[in-house]
C-alpha positions as CSV (number, residue, x, y, z in Angstrom):
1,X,122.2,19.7,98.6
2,X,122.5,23.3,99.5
3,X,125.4,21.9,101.7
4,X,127.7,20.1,98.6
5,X,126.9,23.4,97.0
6,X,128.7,25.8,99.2
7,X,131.6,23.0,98.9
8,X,132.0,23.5,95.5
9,X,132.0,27.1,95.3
10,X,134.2,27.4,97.7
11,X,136.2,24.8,96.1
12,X,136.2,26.6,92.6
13,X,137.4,29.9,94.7
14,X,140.8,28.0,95.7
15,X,141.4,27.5,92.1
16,X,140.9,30.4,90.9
17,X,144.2,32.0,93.3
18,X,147.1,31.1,91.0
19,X,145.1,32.8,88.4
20,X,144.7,35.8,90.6
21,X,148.0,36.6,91.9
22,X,150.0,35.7,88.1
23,X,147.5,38.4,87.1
24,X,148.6,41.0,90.2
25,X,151.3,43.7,89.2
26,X,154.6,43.4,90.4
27,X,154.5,46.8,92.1
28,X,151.8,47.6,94.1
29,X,150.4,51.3,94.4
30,X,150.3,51.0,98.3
31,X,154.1,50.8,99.0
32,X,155.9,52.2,102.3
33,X,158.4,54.4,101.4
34,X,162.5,53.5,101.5
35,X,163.5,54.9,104.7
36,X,160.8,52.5,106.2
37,X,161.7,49.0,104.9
38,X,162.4,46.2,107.0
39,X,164.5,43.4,105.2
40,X,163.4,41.4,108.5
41,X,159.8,42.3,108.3
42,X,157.4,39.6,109.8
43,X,153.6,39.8,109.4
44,X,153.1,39.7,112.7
45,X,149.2,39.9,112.9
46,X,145.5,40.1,115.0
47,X,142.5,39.0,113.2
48,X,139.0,38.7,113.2
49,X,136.6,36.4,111.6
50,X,132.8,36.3,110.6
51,X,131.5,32.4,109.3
52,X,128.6,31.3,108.7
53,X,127.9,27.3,110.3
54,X,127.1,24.5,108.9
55,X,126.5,20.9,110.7
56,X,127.5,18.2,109.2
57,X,127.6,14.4,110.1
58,X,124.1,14.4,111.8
59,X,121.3,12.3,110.9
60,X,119.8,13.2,107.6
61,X,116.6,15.2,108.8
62,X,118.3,17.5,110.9
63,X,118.4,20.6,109.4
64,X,120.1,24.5,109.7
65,X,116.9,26.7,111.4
66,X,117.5,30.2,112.5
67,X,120.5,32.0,113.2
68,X,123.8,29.6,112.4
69,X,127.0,31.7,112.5
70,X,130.3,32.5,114.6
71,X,132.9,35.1,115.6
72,X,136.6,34.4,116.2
73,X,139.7,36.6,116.7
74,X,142.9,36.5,118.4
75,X,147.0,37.3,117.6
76,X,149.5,35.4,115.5
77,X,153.1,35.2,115.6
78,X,155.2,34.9,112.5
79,X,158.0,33.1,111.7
80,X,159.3,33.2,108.4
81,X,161.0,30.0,107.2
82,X,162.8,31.4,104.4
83,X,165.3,34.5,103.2
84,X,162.9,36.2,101.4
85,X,160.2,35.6,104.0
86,X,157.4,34.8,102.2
87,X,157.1,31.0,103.2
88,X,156.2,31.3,107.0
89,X,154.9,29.4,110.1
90,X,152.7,30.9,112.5
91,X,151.6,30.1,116.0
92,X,148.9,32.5,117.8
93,X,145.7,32.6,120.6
94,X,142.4,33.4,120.0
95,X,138.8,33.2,121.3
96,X,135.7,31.6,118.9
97,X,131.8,32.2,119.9
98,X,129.4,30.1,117.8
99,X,126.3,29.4,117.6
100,X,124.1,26.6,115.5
101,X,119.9,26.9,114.9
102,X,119.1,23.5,113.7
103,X,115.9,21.3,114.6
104,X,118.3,18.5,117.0
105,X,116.7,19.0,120.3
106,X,119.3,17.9,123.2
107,X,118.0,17.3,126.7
108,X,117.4,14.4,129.3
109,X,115.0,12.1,130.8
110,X,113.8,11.5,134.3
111,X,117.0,9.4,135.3
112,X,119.0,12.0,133.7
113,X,120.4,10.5,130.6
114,X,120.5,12.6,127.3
115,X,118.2,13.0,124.7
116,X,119.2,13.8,121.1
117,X,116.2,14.1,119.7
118,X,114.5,15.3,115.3
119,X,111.9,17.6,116.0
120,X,109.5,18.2,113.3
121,X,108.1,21.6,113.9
122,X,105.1,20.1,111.8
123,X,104.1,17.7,115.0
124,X,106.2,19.6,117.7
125,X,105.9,23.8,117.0
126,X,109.0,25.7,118.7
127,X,110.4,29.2,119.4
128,X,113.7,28.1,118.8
129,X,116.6,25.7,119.9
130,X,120.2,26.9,119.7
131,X,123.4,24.6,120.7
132,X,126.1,27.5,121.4
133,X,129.9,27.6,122.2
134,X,132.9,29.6,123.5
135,X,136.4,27.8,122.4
136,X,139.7,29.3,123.5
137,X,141.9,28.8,120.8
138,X,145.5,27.6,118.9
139,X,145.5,28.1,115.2
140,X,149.1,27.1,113.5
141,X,149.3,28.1,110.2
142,X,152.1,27.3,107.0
143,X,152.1,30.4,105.5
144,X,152.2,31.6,101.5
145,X,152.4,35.0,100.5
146,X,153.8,37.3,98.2
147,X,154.8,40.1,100.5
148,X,157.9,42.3,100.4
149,X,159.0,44.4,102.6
150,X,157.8,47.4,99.8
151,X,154.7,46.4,100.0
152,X,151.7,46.8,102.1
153,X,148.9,44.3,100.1
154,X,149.9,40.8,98.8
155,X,148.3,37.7,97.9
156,X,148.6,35.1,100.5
157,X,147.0,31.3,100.8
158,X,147.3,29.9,104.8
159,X,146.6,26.3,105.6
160,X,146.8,24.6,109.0
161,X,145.0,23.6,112.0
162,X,143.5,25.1,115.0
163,X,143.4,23.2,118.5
164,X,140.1,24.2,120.7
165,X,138.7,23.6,124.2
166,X,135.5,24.6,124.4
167,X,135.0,25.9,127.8
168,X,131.4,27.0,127.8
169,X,128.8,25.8,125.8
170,X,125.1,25.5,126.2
171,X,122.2,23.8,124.1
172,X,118.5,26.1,124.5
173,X,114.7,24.5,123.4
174,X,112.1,27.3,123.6
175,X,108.8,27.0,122.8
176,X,105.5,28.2,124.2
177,X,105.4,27.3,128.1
178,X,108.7,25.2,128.0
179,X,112.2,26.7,128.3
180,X,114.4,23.6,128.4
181,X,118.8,24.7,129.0
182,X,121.5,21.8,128.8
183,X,124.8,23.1,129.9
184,X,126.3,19.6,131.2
185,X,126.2,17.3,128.4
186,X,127.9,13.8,129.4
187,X,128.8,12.9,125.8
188,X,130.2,16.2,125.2
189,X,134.2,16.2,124.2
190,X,135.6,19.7,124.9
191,X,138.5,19.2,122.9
192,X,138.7,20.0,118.9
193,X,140.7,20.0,116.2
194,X,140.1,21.6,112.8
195,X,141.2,22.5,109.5
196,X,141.6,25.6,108.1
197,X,142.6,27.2,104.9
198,X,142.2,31.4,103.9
199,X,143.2,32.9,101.0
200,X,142.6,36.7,99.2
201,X,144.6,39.8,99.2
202,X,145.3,42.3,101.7
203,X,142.9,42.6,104.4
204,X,139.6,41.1,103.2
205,X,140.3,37.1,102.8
206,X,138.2,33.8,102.1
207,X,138.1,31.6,105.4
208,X,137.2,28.1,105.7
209,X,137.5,25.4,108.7
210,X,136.4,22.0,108.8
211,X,136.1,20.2,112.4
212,X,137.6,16.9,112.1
213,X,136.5,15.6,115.7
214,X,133.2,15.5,116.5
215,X,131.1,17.9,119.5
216,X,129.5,14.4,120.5
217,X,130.9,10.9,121.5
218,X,128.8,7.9,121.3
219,X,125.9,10.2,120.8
220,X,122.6,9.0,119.2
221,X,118.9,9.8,118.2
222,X,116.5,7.1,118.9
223,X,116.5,5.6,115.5
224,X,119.5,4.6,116.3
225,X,121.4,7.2,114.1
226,X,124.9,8.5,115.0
227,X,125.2,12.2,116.0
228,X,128.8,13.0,115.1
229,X,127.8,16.6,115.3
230,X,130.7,18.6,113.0
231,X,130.6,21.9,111.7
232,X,131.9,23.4,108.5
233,X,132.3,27.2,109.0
234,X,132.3,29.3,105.8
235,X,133.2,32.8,106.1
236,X,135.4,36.1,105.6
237,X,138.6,36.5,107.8
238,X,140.5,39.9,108.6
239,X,144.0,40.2,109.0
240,X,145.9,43.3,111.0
241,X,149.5,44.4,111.2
């Protein structure tokens, strides 16, 4: 529930941009002098990023526990597509460390097969168990913004995808007199592709970004129920000159 929740607030935020930027003034107060203008200006930029992790497409009792969240930064080029340069396409590099706290333990058996396994900390008390990543990154973005080359703050809305390959990742069980560490995980698909959409003004902006494939292939619990471990990241994204 708490899940469809954050969906729909972050879903009323979207909406509420074209109301935003008809109601921003036409001259900002922040504008780089005459001398100084660029008619070819590009917004050229490094950013950072702060989520916080949800998992999604796992069996119904797995659950967020603990710390859940993720860093990302890296440089984008800009290539405006049009005269007045506020319709763009971008193409950058970046690094993303993440990490999830939920209750899915992930380990193997005596003959060295994994085991996805629901632990009820009710029956089976724990420290904590963490399933964490390090992705190198290529985000593509279409850009919209209303940026001139006056101007240093502007509404802009940037949707696109980002291609991953995670290239370290580890999943950690701790509880008392057990420390159980999975870093070669047979079902495991290194490559990822996700969504992503940010929007605000200036430097502070809404971030979202939806995995569409999954950590897992033909991964289950024994119940039988699939583990198409996907995460929806929620978050605030920085954006540099």
């Amino acid at each position: 529930m708490q899940k469809y929740k954050l969906i729909w607030l972050l879903s009323t935020l979207f909406l509420l941009v074209p109301f935003f930027c008809s109601a921003q003034e036409e001259e900002d107060e922040d504008v780089i002098p005459i001398a100084e203008r660029d008619s070819l200006y590009r917004e050229d930029q490094f950013y950072f990023s702060a989520t916080y992790n949800l998992i999604l497409n796992v069996p119904s009792n797995v659950n967020l526990r603990g710390l859940s969240g993720g860093i990302n930064f890296g440089y984008l080029r800009d290539m405006p597509l049009n005269q007045r340069r506020n319709v763009a396409l971008a193409v950058g590099a970046g690094v993303s460390f993440n990490r999830y706290g939920q209750n899915l333990f992930i380990g193997e058996d005596q003959n060295e097969n994994t085991i996805f396994q629901v632990v009820d900390e009710n029956e089976i008390p724990y420290d904590f168990n963490r399933f964490s990543t390090a992705t190198v990154e290529m985000p593509i973005e279409f850009r919209w913004r209303t940026s001139t080359s006056k101007s240093f703050k502007f509404w802009r809305i940037y949707g696109g995808i980002k291609l991953g390959y995670t290239y370290w990742y580890k999943a950690r069980f701790m509880q008392p007199g057990n420390d159980v560490v999975q870093t070669d995980i047979p079902e495991f698909n290194p490559f990822h592709i996700g969504a992503t959409l940010s929007f605000g003004y200036s430097t502070f902006n809404i971030r979202a970004y939806y995995q569409i494939t999954p950590f897992f292939e033909d991964a289950q619990v024994a119940s039988g129920a699939s583990v198409a471990f996907r995460t929806l990241r929620l978050g605030i994204i920085f954006y540099i000159l």
